[in-house]
FIKE-704707 format. One record per atom (N, C-alpha, C): residue in three letters; x negated, y negated, z negated. Coordinates in steps of 0.02 Angstrom, whole numbers, plus 32768, in hexadecimal, padded with zeros to 4 digits. Layout:
AlaXYZ
...
This chain:
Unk8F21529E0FFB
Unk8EF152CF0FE3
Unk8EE152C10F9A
Unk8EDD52F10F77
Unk8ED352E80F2C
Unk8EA6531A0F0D
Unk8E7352EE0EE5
Unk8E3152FE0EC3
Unk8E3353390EB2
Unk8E0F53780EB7
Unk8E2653B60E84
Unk8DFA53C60E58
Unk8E03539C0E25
Unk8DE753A40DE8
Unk8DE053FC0DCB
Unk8DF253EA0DCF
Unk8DED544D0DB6
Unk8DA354660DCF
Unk8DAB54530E1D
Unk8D8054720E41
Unk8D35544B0E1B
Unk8D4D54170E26
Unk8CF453F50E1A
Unk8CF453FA0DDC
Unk8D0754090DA6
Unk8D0454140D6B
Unk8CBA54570D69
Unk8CE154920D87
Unk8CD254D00D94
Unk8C7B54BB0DAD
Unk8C83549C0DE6
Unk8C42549E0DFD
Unk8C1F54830DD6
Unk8C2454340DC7
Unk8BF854160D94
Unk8BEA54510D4C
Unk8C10546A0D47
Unk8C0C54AC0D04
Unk8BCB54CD0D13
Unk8BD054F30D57
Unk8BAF55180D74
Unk8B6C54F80D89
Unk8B5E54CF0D8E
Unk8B1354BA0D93
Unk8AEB54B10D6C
Unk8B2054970D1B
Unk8B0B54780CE9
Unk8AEF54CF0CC2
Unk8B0D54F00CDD
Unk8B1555420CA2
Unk8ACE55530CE5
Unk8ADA55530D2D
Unk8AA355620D4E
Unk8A5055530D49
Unk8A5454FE0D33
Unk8A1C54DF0D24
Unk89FC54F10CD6
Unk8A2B54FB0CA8
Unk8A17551F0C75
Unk89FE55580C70
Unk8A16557D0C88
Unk8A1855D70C9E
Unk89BD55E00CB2
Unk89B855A40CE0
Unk896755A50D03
Unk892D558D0CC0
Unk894855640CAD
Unk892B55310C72
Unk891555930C32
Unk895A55A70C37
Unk894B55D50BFA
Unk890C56190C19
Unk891F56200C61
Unk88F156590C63
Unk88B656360C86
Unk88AD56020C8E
Unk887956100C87
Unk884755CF0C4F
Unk885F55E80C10
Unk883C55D60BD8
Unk881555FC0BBC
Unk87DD55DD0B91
Unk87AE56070B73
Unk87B3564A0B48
Unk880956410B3C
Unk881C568C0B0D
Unk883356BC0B3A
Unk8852569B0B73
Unk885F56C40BC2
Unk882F56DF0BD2
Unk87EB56B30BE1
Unk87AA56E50BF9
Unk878B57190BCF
Unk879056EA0B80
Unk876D573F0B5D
Unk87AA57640B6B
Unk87EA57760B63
Unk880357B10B68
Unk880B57C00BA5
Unk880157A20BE6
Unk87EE57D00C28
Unk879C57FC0C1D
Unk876C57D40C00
Unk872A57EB0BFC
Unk873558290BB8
Unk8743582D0B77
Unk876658750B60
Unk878658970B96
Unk87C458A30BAF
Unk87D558C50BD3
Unk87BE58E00BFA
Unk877958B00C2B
Unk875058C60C67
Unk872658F20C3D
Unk870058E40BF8
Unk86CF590E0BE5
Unk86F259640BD7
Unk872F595C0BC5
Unk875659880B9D
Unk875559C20BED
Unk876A59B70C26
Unk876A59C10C5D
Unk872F59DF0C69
Unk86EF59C00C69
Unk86C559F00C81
Unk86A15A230C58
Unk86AA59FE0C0D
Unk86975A420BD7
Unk86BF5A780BF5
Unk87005A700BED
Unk872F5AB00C1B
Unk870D5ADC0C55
Unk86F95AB30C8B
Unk86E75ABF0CAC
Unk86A45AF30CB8
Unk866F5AE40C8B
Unk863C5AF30C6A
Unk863F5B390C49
Unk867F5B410C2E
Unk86A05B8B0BF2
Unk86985BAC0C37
Unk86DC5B920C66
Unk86F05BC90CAA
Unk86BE5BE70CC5
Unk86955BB30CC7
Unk86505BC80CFD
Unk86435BFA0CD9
Unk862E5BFA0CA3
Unk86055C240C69
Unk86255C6C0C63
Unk866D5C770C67
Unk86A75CB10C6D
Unk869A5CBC0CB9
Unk86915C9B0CE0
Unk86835CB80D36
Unk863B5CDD0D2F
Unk860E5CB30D19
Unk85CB5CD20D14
Unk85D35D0D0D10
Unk85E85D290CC7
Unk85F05D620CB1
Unk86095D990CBE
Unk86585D930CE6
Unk86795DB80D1C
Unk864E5DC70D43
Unk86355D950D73
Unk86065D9F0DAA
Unk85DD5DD90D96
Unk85B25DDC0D53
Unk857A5E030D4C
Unk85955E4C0D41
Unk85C05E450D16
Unk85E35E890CEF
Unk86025EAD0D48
Unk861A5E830D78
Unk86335EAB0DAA
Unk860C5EB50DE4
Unk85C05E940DDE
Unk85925EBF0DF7
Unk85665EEE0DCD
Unk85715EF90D9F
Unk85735F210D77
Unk85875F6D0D85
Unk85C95F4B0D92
Unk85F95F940D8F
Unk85F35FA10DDA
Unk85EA5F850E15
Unk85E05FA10E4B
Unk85955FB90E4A
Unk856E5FBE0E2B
Unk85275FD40E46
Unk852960190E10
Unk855B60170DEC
Unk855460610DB5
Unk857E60870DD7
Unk85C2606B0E03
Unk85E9609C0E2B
Unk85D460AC0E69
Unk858760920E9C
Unk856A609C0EC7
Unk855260CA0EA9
Unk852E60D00E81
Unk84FA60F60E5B
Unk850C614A0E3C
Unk8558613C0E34
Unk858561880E19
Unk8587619C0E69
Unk859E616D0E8E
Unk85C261920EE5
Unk858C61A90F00
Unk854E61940F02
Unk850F61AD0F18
Unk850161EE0EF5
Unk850361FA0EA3
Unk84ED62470E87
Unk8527627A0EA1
Unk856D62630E92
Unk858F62850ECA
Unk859262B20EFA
Unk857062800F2D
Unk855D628D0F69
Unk852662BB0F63
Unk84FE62AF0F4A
Unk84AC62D50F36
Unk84D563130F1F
Unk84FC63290EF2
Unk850863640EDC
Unk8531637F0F16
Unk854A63620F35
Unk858C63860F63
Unk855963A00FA5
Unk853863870FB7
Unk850263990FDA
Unk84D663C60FD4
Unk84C663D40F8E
Unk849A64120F5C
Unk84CC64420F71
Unk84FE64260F62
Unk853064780F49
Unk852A64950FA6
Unk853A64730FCD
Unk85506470100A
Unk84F364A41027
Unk84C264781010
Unk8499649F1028
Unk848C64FE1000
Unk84A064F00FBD
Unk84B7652D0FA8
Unk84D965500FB3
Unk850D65480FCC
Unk853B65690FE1
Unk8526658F1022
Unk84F365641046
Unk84D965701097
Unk84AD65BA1077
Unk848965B2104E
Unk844465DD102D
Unk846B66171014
Unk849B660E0FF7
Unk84CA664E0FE4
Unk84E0666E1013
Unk8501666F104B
Unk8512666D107C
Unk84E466A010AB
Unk84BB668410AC
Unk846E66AE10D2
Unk845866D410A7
Unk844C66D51057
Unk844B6706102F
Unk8479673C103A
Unk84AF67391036
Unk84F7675C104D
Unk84E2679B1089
Unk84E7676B10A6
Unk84D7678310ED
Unk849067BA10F4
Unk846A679410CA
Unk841E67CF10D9
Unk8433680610B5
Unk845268051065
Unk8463683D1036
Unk849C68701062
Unk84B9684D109C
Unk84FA687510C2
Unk84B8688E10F6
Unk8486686F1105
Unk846F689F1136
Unk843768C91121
Unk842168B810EB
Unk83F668F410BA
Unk8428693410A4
Unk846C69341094
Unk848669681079
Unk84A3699F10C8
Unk84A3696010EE
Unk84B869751138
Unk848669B7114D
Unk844169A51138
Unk840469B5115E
Unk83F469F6112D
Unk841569F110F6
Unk840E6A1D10B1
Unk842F6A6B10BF
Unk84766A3910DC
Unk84A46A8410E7
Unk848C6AA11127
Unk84646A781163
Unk84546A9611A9
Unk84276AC211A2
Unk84086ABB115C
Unk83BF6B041149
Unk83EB6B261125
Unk841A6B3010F6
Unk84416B4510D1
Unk845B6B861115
Unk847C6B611129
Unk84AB6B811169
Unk84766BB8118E
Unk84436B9A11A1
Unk84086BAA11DC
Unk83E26BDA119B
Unk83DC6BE2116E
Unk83BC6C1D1131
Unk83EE6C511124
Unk84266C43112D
Unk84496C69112A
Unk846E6CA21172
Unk84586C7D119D
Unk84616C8511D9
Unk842D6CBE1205
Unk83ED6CB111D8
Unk83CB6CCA11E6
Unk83AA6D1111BE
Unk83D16D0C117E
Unk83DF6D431148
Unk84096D871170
């Protein structure tokens, strides 16, 4: 059986680059630039909120002005609808006033 240098080369490499690796993050220039980054993060965070806020408001906004058109809408389509009912019966009385017009018409003449 024979040593395989190669191999333990590799590993001893790898512990030595591993144990450093730990040594570098977590040093005092490692933590301030995790602590920048973390602050940088929630300022971000802070903007989004602030752009959601605003969506949020602007799109209840726009649903309480498009409740507000579908309701006059409605209010007019209903007007017309009851107008239309009032015309209707207007119609109808002026057809039975001219009705009642020609039955003396007829009946004056009838009796001429």
């Amino acid at each position: 059986m024979s040593f395989n240098w190669k191999a333990s080369g590799l590993f001893a490499a790898g512990v030595a680059f591993g144990t450093a690796g730990i040594k570098i993050l977590s040093s005092k220039d490692a933590k301030h630039a995790y602590t920048q980054c973390t602050a940088a993060a929630l300022r971000a965070k802070d903007c989004v909120m602030k752009t959601v806020n605003t969506v949020q408001e602007n799109a209840e906004d726009i649903l309480a002005e498009a409740k507000s058109i579908n309701e006059e809408r409605e209010a007019k389509a209903e007007a017309a609808k009851v107008s239309d009912a009032s015309e209707d019966v207007c119609e109808c009385a002026k057809a039975d006033e001219q009705e009642a017009e020609q039955a003396e018409v007829t009946a004056e003449t009838a009796e001429a």
